[in-house]
Every structure is written in C-alpha cells, then in structure tokens.
C-alpha positions in Angstrom: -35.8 -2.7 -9.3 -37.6 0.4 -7.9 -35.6 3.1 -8.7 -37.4 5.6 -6.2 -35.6 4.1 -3.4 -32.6 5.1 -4.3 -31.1 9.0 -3.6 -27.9 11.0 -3.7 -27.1 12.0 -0.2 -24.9 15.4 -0.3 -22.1 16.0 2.1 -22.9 18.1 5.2 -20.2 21.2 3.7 -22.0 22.0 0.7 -25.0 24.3 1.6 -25.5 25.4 -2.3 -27.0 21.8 -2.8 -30.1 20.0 -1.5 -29.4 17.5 1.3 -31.4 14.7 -0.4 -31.8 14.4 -4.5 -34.0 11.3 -5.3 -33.6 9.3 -8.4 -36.9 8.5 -10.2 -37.8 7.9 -13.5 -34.7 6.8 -14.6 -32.7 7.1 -17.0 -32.3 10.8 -15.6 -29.6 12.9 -16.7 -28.0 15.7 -14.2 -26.3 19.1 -14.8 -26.8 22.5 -15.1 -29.4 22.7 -17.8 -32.8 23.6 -17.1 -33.5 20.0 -19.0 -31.7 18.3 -17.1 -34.0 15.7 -14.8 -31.7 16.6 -12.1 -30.7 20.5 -12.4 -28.1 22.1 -9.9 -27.4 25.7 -10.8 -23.9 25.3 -9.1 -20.5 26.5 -10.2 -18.2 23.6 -12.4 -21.1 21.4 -13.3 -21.3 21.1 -17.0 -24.7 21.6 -18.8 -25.4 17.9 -19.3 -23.0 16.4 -17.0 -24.0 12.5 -16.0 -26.5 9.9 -16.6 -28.3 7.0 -14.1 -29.6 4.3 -15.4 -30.9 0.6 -14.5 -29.4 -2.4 -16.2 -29.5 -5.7 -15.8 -31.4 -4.6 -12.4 -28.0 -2.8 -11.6 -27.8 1.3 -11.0 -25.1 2.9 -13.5 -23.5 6.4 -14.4 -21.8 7.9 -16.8 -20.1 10.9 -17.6 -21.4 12.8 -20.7 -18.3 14.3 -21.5 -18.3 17.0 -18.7 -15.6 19.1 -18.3 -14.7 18.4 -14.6 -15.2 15.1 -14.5 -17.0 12.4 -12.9 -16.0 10.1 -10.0 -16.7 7.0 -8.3 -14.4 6.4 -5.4 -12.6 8.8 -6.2 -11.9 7.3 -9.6 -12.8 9.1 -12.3 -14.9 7.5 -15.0 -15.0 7.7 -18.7 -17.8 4.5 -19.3 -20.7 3.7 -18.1 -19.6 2.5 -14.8 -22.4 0.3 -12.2 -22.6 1.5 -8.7 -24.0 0.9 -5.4 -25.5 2.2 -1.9 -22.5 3.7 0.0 -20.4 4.3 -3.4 -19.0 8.0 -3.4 -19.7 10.1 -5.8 -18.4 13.4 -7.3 -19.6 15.6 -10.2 -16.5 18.2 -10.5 -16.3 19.1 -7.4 -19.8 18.1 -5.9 -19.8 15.0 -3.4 -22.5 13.1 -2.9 -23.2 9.3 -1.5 -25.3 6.8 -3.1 -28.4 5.3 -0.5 -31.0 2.9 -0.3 -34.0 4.5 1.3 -35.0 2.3 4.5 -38.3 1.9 3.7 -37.8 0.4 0.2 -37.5 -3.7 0.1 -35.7 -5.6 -2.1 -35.8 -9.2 -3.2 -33.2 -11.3 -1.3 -29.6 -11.1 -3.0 -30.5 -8.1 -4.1 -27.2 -5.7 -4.7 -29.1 -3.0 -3.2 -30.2 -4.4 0.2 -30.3 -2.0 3.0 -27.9 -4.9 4.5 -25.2 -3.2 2.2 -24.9 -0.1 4.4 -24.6 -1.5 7.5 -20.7 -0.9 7.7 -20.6 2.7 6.1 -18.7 5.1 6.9 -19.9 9.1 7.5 -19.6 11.1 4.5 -16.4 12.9 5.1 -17.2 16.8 5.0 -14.0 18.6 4.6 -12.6 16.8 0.8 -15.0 19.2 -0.9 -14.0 22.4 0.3 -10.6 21.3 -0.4 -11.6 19.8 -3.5 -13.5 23.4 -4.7 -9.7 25.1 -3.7 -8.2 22.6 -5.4 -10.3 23.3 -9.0 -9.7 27.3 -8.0 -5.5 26.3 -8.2 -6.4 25.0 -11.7 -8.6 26.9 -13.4 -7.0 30.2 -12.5 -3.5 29.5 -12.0 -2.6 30.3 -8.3 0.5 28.6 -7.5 4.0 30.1 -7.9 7.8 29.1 -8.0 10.1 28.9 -5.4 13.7 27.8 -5.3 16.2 25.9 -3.1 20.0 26.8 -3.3 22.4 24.0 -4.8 25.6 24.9 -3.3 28.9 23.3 -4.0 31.2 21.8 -1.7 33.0 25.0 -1.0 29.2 26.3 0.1 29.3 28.7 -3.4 26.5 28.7 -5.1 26.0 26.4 -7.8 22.5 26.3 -8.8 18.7 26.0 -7.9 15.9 23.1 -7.9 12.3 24.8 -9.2 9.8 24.1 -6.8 6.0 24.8 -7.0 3.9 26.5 -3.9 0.1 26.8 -3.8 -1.4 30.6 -3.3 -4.7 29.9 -2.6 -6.3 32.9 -1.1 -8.6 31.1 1.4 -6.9 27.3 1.6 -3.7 26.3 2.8 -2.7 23.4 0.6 1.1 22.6 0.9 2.4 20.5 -2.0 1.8 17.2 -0.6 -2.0 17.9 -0.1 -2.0 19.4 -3.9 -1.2 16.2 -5.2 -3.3 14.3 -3.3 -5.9 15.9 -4.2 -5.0 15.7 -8.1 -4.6 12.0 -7.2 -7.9 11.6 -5.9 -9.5 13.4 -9.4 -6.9 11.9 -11.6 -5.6 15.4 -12.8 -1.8 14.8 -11.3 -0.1 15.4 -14.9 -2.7 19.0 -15.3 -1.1 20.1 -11.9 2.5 19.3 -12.8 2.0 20.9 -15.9 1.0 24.4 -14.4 3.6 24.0 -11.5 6.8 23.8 -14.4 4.8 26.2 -17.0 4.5 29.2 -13.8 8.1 28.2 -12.6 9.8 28.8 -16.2 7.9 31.9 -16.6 9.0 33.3 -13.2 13.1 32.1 -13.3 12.8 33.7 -17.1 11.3 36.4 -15.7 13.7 37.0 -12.8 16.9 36.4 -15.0 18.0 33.5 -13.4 21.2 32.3 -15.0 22.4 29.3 -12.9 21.3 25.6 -13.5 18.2 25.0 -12.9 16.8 21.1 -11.4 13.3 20.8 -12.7 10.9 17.2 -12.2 8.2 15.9 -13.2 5.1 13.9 -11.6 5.6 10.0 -11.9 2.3 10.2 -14.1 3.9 11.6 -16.6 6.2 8.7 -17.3 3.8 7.0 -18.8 3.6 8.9 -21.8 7.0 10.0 -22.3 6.3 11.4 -25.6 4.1 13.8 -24.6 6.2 14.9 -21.5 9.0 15.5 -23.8 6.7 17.2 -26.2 5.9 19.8 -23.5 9.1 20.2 -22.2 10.0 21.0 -26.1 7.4 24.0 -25.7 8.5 25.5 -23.2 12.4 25.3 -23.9 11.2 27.7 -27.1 9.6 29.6 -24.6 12.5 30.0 -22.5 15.8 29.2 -24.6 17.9 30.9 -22.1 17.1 29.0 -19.2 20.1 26.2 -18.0 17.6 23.4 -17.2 18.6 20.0 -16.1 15.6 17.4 -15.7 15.3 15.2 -13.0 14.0 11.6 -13.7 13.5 9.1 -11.0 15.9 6.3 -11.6 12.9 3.5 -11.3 10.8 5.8 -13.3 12.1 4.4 -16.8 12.8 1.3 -16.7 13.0 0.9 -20.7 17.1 1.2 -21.6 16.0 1.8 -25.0 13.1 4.8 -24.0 15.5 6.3 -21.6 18.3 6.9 -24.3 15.3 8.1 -26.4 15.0 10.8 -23.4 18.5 11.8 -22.8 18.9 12.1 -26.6 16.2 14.2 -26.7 16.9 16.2 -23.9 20.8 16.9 -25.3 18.6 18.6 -28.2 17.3 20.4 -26.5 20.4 21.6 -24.5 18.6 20.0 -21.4 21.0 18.3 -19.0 19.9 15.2 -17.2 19.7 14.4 -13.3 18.3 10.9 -11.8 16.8 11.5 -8.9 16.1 9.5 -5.9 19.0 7.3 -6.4 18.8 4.8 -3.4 15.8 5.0 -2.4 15.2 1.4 -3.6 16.8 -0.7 -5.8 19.8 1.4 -7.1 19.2 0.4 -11.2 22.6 0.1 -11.9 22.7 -0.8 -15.7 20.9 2.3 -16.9 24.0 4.2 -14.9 26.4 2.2 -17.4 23.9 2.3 -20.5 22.5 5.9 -20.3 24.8 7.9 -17.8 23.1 11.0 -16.5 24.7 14.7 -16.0 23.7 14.3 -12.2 22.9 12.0 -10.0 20.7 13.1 -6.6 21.5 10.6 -3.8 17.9 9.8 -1.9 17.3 11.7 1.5 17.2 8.5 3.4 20.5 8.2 2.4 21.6 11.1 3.9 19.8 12.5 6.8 21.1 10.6 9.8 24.5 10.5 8.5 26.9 10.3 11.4 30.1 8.4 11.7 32.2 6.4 9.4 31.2 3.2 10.6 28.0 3.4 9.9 25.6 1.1 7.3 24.9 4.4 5.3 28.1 5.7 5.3 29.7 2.9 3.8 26.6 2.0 1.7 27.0 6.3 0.5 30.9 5.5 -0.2 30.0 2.2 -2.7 27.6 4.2 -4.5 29.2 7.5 -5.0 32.9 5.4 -6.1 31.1 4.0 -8.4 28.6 6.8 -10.1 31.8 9.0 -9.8 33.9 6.2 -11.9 31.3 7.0 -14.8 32.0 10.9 -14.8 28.3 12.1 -13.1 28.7 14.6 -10.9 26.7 13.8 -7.8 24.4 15.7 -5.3 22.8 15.1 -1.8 19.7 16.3 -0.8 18.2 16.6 2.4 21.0 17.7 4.4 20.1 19.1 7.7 23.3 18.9 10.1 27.1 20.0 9.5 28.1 16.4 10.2 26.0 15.0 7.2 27.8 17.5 5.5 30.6 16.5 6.3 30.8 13.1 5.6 29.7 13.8 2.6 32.4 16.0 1.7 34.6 13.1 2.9 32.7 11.5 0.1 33.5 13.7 -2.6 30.3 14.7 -3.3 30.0 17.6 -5.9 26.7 19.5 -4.6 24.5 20.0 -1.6 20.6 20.6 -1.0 18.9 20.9 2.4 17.9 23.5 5.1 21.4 23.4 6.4 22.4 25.9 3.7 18.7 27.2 2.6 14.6 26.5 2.5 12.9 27.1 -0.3 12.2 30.9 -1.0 10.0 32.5 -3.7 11.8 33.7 -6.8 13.0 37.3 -6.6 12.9 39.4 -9.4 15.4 40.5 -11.3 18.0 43.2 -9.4 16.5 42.1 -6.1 
C-alpha cells in the first residue's frame, strides 16, 4: 500500500489546523508533542494522542490513552480500530475526514480505491464548534439547575423535578442538543453526572425543602452499581435534601436488580418514581413485585386529553385504577390545557407537571 496517498482532510470551521495533513511514513503518531510525526499545538489534544498504521494492507488508529478521546464515526475507540477514505474522524474535539489522494492508484479490489469516495458526503462544518462548546460545558462546569413546580390536585404546591440547563457563554445548546452531543462522544453518563452533582449543590444551597424528582440518563442503567454508588455520594453531601429518583419503567427490566435499587434507595431515605409509564409497554409485574413511591404517567398519555370517550381517557382510567389499587401515588406530566387537567382530576390523579401551572425556572436562592 502507499501510504503517501492517503491524508486527513480538516473540516472547513477549524482555522487553528491545516486544511490538508498527509500521512507518510507510517506508523506515525499525532498529538501535541513536538515528537509527535504529526504535531498540532491545539487546545484538548493530548501529548501523544493516536497512532496510524498499515496492516494487512489496511490503514488503522488507535488511541494512546488520550484524555478526550478518539473517534471513528462518531464512535469512540479504545483498540486499534481499521479505517477507510470517507471515515470521520475526531481527536477530542478536532474533525477530520480520511482521503485517498486522486492521483494515487491502487491494485483492483483495493479497500482504498478512489471508487470508494464517490458517494461522500461534505464534511459537515458546524459539529465542531458545537463539539468545542460542548468540551467547555465539561471541563468547566457551565450548566445550572432549574426546577418545574409539582402541584397537587388542589394546585398547592407539592414539590419540584431538578432539571439541568446549559450556560454556555457563546453557544446555545438546549438539553436535547447536550446529549446529542455526549451521544456522539460517548460521554452521556460524564454529562448526567455534572447536571445531578450542580443541581444538588444549588437546591442545598437554596434551602429547598420540598420533594425533589431527580433522573438519570438511560446510560447509566447499565451499571447500576455505580449509579447507585454516586447517588450514595452525594446523599452525604446533601442529607437534607427529600429526593425521589425517577427510573424509567423499561429501564430495569431485572425484578431481582430493581428490588436491589429500591432497597438501596430506602437506605438511603431516597423515595422511588417510575417514569415514563406508558410510553410503551406498561411492565406491569415490576408494579406488583417492586411497587414505586410514584408513578409519572408518559406525556403521550396526557397531552391531547379531551373527553371521556376517548382511547386515552379510558386507557388513563385502566392504568391509574390499577397503580392506585397498589398504594403509588401517581403524577401527570406534560399538562398543557385546563381540560387535560381536568380529566385527570376526574382520574384521581395525585400530582401535576406541565406549563399549564409553570416552565422550568432557575433555582432561587434562599429568601428570594
């Protein structure tokens, strides 16, 4: 294989690095050292951050251990992973495409024929600006907690759900785009982590004494241990806090794990919430096996909620006869109209969450 005909192409956006990097002489390392074979004095790059090589007449990278990672299609890698001309790259934040050079030749069947490129797309130019703001978010904290009003059926106030809000100087990033961006770099559980550590802090901070409805990232479920572990911390760090967790009902689908969590939890003096209910299939048996505190009906349930007759009302009525028969107290979220209400009250529904009573507001502190 010759190896010169291959280069990293850089996306359009990032002006602190050269549009073209060749790869000769392989195996070539790249990173911020001066030793590197491929040095970029540019911010999140560790010193010796990747390796090319040839194999097998294949081109490979792998990480060495950086810090920030390293991607391929927006999977992050921890081996020595083979790629190919239109493959995206990223070191930390730095995006790059993998190309053929057109003048090069290549024996037929060869993996690295300029054939292969004939359907690529653009490098996109905006994911590493976001990406960058995204890092920023990480590294120095810059999100902070907001809360939405639970409010009993009466419309007193009952308690809050802890949500997380980017404050990015320079980037808007609502929460959706947050966690598509930790999606993309595999740091979703990282993100979760700072959103629940900063919103503990602040509710402490503000001396919030009602209930408060805290989640977690789906992620995260799959090392319960170490969710539960953090969550352990940070109850020491804030024994005063009234938290009640919220679990997505298809989250844990182990009878035996999720009594493992509740148990835990009621050590904790953590109250438990299933989330979601409804929004597929309603897993019944955990309801009679490991009964929550709370139950949070799914939005879909709720929003479009208008007569008696209807599918969802008498879908709503089933479910909440029968959660209410095992002594949970139940909630609906997302209501946006007094007739949702309503009907819900008709229901017997215990609490209420939506823009009808209140949008999510930053924390105040306390005595404001």
């Amino acid at each position: 294989m010759n190896d010169s005909a291959y280069y990293l192409e850089s996306a359009q956006s990032q002006a602190q690095l050269p549009r073209r990097i060749d790869l000769r002489a392989l195996p070539l390392t790249l990173g911020r050292g001066d030793d590197c074979g491929i040095p970029l004095a540019v911010p999140r790059l560790s010193r010796l951050h990747a390796r090319f090589d040839c194999r097998d007449g294949s081109l490979w990278v792998e990480d060495l251990g950086s810090t920030n990672g390293t991607w391929v299609n927006h999977q992050r890698v921890n081996t020595a992973t083979a790629i190919r001309p239109g493959d995206i790259l990223h070191f930390a934040d730095h995006e790059f495409r993998l190309r053929r050079a057109r003048s090069g030749t290549a024996p037929s069947g060869d993996p690295f024929s300029p054939e292969t490129e004939v359907s690529q797309q653009p490098l996109m130019t905006s994911f590493p600006v976001e990406s960058a703001a995204f890092l920023e978010v990480l590294e120095q904290g810059l999100v902070e907690a907001h809360v939405q009003p639970l409010v009993r059926a009466d419309g007193s106030l009952f308690g809050y759900e802890l949500l997380g809000r980017c404050t990015h100087p320079t980037e808007q990033l609502h929460p959706g785009k947050l966690f598509a961006l930790a999606a993309s770099t595999g740091r979703e559980v990282e993100l979760s982590r700072l959103l629940r550590r900063r919103s503990f802090e602040q509710a402490s901070a503000a001396g919030l004494r009602e209930p408060l409805f805290f989640n977690n990232h789906p992620e995260e479920c799959r090392d319960m241990d170490a969710l539960l572990a953090e969550i352990s911390d940070l109850r020491q760090l804030h024994p005063d806090l009234k938290l009640v967790f919220e679990v997505h009902e298809a989250a844990v689908t182990d009878l035996e794990e999720m009594a493992h969590v509740r148990q835990t939890l009621r050590e904790l003096g953590i109250q438990l919430a299933y989330d979601d209910f409804g929004a597929g299939q309603a897993r019944l048996l955990e309801l009679a096996e490991v009964p929550a505190d709370f139950l949070k009906f799914d939005m879909g349930l709720i929003q479009g909620l208008n007569s008696r007759e209807s599918g969802k009302f008498r879908l709503l009525k089933a479910l909440s006869e029968l959660v209410h028969g095992f002594g949970i107290r139940t909630l609906a979220e997302g209501i946006e109209t007094e007739v949702e209400a309503g009907l819900c009250r008709e229901l017997g529904i215990h609490l209420y969450q939506g823009f009808l009573f209140a949008r999510p507001r930053p924390i105040s502190p306390a005595g404001e």
